[in-house]
C-alpha positions in Angstrom: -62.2 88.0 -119.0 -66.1 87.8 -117.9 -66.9 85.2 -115.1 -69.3 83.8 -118.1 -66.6 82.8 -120.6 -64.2 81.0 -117.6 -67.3 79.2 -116.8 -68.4 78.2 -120.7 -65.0 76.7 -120.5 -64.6 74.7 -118.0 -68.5 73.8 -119.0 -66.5 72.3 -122.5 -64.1 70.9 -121.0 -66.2 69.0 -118.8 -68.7 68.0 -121.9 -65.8 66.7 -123.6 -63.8 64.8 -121.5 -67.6 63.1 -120.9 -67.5 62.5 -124.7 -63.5 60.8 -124.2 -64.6 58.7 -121.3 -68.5 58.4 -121.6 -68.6 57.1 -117.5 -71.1 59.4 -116.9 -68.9 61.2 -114.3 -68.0 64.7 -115.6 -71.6 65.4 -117.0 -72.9 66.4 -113.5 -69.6 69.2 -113.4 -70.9 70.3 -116.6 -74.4 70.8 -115.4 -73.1 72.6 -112.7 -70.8 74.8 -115.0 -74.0 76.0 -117.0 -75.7 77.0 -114.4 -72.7 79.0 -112.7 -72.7 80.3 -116.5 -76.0 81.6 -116.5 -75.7 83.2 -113.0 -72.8 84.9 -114.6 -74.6 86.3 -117.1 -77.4 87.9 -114.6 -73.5 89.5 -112.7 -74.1 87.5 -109.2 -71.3 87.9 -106.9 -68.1 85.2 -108.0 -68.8 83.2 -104.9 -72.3 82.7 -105.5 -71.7 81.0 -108.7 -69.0 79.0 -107.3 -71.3 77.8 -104.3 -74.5 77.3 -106.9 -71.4 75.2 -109.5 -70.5 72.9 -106.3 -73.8 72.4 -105.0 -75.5 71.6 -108.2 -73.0 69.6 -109.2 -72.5 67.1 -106.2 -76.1 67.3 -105.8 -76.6 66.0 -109.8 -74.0 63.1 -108.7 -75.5 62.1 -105.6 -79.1 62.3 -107.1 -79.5 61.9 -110.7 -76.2 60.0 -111.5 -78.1 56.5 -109.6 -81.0 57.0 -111.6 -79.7 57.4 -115.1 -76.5 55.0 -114.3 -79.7 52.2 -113.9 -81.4 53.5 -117.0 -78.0 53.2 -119.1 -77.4 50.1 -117.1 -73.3 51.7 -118.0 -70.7 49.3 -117.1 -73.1 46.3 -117.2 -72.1 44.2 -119.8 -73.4 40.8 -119.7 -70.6 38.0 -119.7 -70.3 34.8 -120.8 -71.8 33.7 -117.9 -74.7 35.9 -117.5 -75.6 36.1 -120.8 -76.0 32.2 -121.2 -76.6 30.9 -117.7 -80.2 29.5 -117.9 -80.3 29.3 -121.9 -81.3 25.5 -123.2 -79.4 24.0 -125.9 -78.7 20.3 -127.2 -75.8 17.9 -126.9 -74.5 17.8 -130.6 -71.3 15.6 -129.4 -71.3 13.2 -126.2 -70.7 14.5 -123.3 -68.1 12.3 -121.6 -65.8 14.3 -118.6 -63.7 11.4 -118.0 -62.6 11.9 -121.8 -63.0 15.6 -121.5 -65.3 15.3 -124.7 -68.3 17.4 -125.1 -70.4 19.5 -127.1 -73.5 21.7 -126.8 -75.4 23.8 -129.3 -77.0 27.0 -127.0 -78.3 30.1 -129.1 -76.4 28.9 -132.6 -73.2 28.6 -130.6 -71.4 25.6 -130.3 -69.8 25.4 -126.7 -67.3 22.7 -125.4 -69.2 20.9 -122.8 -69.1 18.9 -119.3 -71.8 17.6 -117.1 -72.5 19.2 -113.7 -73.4 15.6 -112.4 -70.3 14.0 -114.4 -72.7 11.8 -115.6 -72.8 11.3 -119.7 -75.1 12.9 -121.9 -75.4 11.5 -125.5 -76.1 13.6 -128.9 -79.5 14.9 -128.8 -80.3 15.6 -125.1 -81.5 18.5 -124.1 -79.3 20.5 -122.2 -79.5 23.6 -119.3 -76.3 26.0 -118.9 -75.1 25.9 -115.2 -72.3 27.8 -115.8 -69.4 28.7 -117.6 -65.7 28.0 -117.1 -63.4 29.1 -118.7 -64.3 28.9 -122.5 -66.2 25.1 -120.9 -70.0 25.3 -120.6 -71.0 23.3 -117.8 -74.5 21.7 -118.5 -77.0 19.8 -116.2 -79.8 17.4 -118.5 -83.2 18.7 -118.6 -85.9 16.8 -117.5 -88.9 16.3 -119.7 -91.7 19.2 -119.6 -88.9 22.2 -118.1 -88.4 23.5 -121.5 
């Protein structure tokens, strides 16, 4: 079998396990694969396209993989937390955490609520996500004019 077809598939089966996992960790292999491939094709010596698969390879992981990874911003899903820490809302029941009582309105989404300060908040006020615990936004009041 010609150096050029071993290398086509371990090129495919690079490309698709990226497709199964989509990590953005076998691409760089598959990069390096072609290019073996197409070194094939011009006959270089076997170890030369082995040498040209490893360092193109590592060197697409160590240099292009930090670059794209920020660009695809992959495995950053924003949680709970980040995704609603900051966001301003409004009490729409009293806050009381000696009850455990409480509800916000942040983004169309009703939240159970509790005060950072413990203190109470009535229906209406204007609220600040601290954080969230659990499935309990915890809320500070905001002061008039930080909308």
């Amino acid at each position: 079998m010609d150096e050029y077809i071993i290398w086509l598939i371990i090129m495919v089966f690079f490309l698709i396990f990226e497709a199964i996992t989509m990590g953005l960790t076998t691409i760089w292999f598959a990069m390096g694969a072609f290019v073996a491939m197409l070194l094939a094709l011009f006959d270089l010596p076997v170890i030369v396209q082995i040498a040209t698969f490893l360092v193109v390879s590592v060197a697409s992981l160590v240099f292009v993989y930090p670059i794209v990874k920020n660009k695809f911003k992959i495995g950053k899903e924003k949680t709970n937390f980040e995704a609603l820490a900051g966001k301003t809302g409004v009490v729409v029941e009293k806050i009381d955490n000696t009850a455990g009582t409480g509800q916000v309105k942040v983004g169309g989404q009703i939240w159970s609520a509790r005060t950072v300060s413990g203190k109470e908040l009535p229906e209406g006020t204007q609220i600040r996500i601290v954080n969230i615990t659990g499935v309990k936004a915890e809320v500070e009041e905001l002061i008039k004019g930080e909308e």
